[in-house]
N, C-alpha and C positions, 0 to 999 in steps of 0.2 A: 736087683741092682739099684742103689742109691744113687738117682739120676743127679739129688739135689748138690753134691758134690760137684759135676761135671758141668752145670750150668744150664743143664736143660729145666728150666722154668714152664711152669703149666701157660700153653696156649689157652686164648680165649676163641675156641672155635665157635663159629657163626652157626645157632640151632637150627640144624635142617636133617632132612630124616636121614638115616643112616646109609638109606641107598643111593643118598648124592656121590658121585664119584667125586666132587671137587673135593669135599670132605676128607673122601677115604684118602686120596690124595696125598694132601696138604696133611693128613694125620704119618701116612708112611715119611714122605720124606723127613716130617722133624723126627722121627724117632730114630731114623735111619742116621739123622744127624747125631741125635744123642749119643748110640752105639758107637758113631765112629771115637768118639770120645771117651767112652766106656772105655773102649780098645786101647784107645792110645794110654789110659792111664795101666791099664793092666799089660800092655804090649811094650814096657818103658824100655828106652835102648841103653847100654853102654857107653854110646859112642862120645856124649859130650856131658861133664860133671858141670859145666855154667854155660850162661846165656848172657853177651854183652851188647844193650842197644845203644845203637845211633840216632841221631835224627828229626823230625819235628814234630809234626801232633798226632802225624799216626802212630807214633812212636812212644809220646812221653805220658809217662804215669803221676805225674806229680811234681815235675820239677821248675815249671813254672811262674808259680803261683811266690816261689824264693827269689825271685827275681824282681819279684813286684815290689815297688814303693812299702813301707810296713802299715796294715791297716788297709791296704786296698787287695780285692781279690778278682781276676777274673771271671769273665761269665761261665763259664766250664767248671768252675768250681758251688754251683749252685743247681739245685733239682733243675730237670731231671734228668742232668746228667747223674751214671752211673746205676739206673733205677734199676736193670735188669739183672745184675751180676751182682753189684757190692753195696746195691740198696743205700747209696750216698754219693753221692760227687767224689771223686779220688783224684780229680786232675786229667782225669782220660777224657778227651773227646770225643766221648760217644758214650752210647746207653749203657755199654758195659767192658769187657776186655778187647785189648786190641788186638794185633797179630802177633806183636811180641808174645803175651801174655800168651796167647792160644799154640803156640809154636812153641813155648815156655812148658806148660802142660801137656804138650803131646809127647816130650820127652821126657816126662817125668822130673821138670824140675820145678819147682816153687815161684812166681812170678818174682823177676826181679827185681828191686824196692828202685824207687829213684835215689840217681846218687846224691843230690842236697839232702834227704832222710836215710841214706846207706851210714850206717855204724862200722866201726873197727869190731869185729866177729864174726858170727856164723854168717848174717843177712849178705855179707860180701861175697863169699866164699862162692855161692850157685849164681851170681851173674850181680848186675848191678844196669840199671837206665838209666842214660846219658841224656837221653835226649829232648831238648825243648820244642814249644807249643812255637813255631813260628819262622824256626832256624832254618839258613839256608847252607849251600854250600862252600859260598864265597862271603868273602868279610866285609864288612861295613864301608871299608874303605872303596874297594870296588865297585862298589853300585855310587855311592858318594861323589867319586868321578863322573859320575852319568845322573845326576841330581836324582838319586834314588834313594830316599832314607825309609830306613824304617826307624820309629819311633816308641813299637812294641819290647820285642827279644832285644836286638843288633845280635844274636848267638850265631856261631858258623859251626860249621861240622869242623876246622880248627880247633873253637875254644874248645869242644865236645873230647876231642881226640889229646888236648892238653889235661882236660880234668882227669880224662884216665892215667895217663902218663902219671899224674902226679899221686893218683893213686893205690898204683901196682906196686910197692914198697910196703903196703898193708896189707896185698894180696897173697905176697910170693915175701920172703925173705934172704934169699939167695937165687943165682941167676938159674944155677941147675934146677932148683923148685919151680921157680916161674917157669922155665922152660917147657914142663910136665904142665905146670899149669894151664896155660896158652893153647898148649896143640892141644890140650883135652876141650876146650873152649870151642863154644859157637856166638860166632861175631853177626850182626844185624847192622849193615853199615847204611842207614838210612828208614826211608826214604829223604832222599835226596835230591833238588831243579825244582821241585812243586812250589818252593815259595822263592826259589827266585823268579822265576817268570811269574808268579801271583801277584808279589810284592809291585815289581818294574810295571804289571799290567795297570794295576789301582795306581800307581803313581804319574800316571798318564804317557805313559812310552803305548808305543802300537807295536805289534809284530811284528812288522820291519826292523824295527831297533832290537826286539829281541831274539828275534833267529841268531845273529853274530855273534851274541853271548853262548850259549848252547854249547858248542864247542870245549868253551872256557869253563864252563860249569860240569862236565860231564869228563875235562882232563881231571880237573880239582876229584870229584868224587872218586876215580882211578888212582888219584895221587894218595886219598885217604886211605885207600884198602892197600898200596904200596907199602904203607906207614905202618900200617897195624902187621903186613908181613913180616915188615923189618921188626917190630920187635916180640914177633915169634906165634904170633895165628896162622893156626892151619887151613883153618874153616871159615869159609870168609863169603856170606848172604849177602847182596848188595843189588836192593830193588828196583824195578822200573817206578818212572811215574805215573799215577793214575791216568784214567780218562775224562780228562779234565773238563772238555766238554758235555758230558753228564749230569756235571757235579749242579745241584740246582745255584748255586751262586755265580755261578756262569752265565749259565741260562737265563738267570735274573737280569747280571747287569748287561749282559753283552742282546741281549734279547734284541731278535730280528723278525719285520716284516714280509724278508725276502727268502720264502720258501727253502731255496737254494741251498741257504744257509746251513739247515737241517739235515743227518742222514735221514734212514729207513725209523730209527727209534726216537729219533724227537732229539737226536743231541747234537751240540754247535760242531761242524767239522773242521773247522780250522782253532779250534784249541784242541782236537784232538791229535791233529796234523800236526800239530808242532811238537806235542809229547811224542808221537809215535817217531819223527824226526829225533828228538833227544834219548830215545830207546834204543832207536839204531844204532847211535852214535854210542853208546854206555855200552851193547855191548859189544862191537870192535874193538873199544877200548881194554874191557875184560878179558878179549881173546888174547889181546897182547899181553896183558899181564901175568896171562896165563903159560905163554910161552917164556916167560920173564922166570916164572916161579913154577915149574913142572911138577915138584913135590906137595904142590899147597894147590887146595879145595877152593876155588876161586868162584863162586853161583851166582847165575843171573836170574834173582826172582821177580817173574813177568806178572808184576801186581797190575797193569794195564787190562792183561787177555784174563786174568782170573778173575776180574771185576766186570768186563766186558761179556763174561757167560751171562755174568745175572742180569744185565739190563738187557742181552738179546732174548733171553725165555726167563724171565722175573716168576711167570707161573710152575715154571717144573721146581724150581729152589723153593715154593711156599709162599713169594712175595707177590703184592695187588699186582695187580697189570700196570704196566704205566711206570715203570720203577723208579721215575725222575723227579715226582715230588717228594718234600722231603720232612719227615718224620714231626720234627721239632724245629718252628720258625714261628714269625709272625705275620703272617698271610703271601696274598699273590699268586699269579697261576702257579708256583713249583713249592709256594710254602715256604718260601724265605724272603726275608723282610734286611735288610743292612742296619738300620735304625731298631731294629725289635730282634736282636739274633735269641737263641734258646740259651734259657739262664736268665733272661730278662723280662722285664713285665713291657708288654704284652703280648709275649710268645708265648704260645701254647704246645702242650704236645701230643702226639696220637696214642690212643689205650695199650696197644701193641706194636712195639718198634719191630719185632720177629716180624710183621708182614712189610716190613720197609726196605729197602736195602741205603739208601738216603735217611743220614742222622740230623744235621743241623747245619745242611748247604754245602759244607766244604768236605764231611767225612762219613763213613760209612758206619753202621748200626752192626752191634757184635755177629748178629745174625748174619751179614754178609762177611763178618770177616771167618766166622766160624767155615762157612763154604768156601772162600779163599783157602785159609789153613789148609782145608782135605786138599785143596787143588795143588797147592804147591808143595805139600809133604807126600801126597802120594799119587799127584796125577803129572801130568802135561809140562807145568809151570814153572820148573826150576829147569836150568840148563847148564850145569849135567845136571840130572835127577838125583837130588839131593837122597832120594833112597835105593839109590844106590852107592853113594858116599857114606852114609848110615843106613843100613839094611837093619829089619829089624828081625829078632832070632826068636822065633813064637814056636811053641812047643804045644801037645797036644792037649796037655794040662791046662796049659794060659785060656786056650781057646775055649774049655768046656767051661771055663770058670765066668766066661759073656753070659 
């Protein structure tokens, strides 16, 4: 089996004798990991010929970087990002592919190009990434009202959902084509709320100000998977938000003396509280839509509880104990620095991001999203169970062939 394909990169295990069980461990689960990838590439489904993402840096592949001034590039565009999968910076925030990508490959399709570098041909045809390093749900104007700029993106899951619009005429040629086209389609409507409540938090609003929005941000992302109903998605992914409290840039700024503050693992409870408040609310939302649209595949992927596995037992997935510092930063108790982020001199990075589940303070290390992937393709995590909306049809041939 040619692991090098599927992205299982040689670990640098720690020399200790063979009859360490940390070892033996830590040697099952990655390989246990690589298999499941094996699988998916030899287990490819039917069910959907393209993949369309949404969304903001857990999301974007490269399309960033077209938005920036000519001649300037952000930090995510220099070592070490990308060092683990595509051995160069690609515009992904993290070491190597993200969830799109890995969700992309478990069905057997070809990572989807971002669409600032999507060409009129084939590169279009198995999906295409929308989505920006920074984008929120709600538009510029919105927060603008509430003295909230952002001075990075200004990108909404609007403009995102306009560029496709304007692109589907290169996709499909006629409406009965597109039609075929659409429902054979898997949509990725996000993630979504993570940077507007990030954005509002850095710009000096407190929690109070921003519970009220929450609402307003979680109809918006509902309104968007409406949008892509209406013009003919069947299959329709639409993520929680992480566990924001975790994240080491959290930790960093918002960092407290007062015990209290802290769950059982070391992370802030009330930026968790208020994702798990905006989760709630996304999916009631989805149920309604769901009653709205009975024929359409409407899933609530709970990237919050399949990120929250690895920071409550960080040692059974492979990563150090402790899973809140974070890979690539420039110092501090969690390893992230605001003035030194990774990409920049004088951030540094760890040998092995595979023992991280924390990439560069805000995003997760392929390694972790690789164990998400299994979780929401084939465990707990999707609601319905996305494999049972795509069941996968394995024969005894496929399987001798692992």
């Amino acid at each position: 089996m040619q692991f090098e394909n599927i992205g299982c990169v040689p670990l640098a295990f720690p020399k200790v004798p063979m009859a360490s069980s940390s070892s033996s461990q830590l040697i099952i689960i990655y390989f246990s990991a690589c298999i499941f990838f094996a699988f998916a590439k030899i287990a490819t489904s039917n069910c959907y010929k393209s993949i369309f993402g949404f969304g903001d840096s857990l999301t974007d592949a490269g399309n960033l970087v077209h938005l920036y001034p000519p001649g300037r590039k952000p930090h995510m565009y220099f070592p070490p990002y990308g060092k683990t999968y595509f051995n160069r910076p690609t515009g992904r925030c993290s070491d190597g592919r993200l969830l799109i990508d890995l969700i992309a490959q478990y069905y057997g399709l070809p990572l989807p190009p971002p669409s600032r570098e999507a060409k009129d041909g084939g590169n279009m045809q198995s999906g295409i990434n929308f989505a920006v390093v920074g984008s929120r749900a709600m538009d510029a104007k919105f927060y603008e009202k509430r003295g909230i700029y952002d001075t990075v993106t200004n990108v909404s899951m609007w403009d995102q959902l306009d560029w496709f619009k304007q692109m589907l005429p290169y996709l499909c040629h006629n409406p009965s084509g597109c039609s075929k086209f659409l429902e054979s389609s898997l949509f990725l409507l996000g993630e979504f709320g993570g940077n507007d409540y990030t954005h509002a938090l850095l710009s000096g609003k407190n929690i109070n100000e921003i519970l009220p929005i929450i609402p307003s941000v979680v109809h918006t992302i509902a309104s968007g998977a409406h949008e892509l109903v209406e013009l003919g998605a069947k299959t329709i992914m639409v993520p929680s938000v992480l566990p924001l409290g975790c994240a080491s840039s959290y930790l960093t700024y918002y960092q407290s003396w007062n015990e209290e503050d802290y769950d059982e693992l070391g992370c802030l409870i009330w930026p968790n509280h208020f994702a798990s408040h905006h989760n709630q609310l996304l999916q009631r939302e989805l149920h309604r839509l769901r009653e709205i649209h009975p024929h359409v595949n409407i899933i609530y992927a709970d990237y919050y509880n399949a990120a929250m596995q690895l920071y409550r037992a960080p040692s059974k997935y492979g990563f150090l104990k402790g899973g809140l510092v974070t890979c690539c930063g420039g110092g501090g108790p969690y390893n992230f620095n605001p003035f030194a982020p990774c990409g920049d001199y004088p951030a540094t990075s760890c040998e092995d991001p595979n023992q991280y589940i924390n990439w560069d303070g805000y995003h997760l290390t392929e390694a972790a999203y690789r164990w998400m992937t299994k979780s929401l393709l084939e465990g707990p995590f999707t609601n319905p169970p996305i494999n049972s909306v795509c069941p996968f049809d394995i024969n005894e041939a496929q399987v001798s062939q692992i």
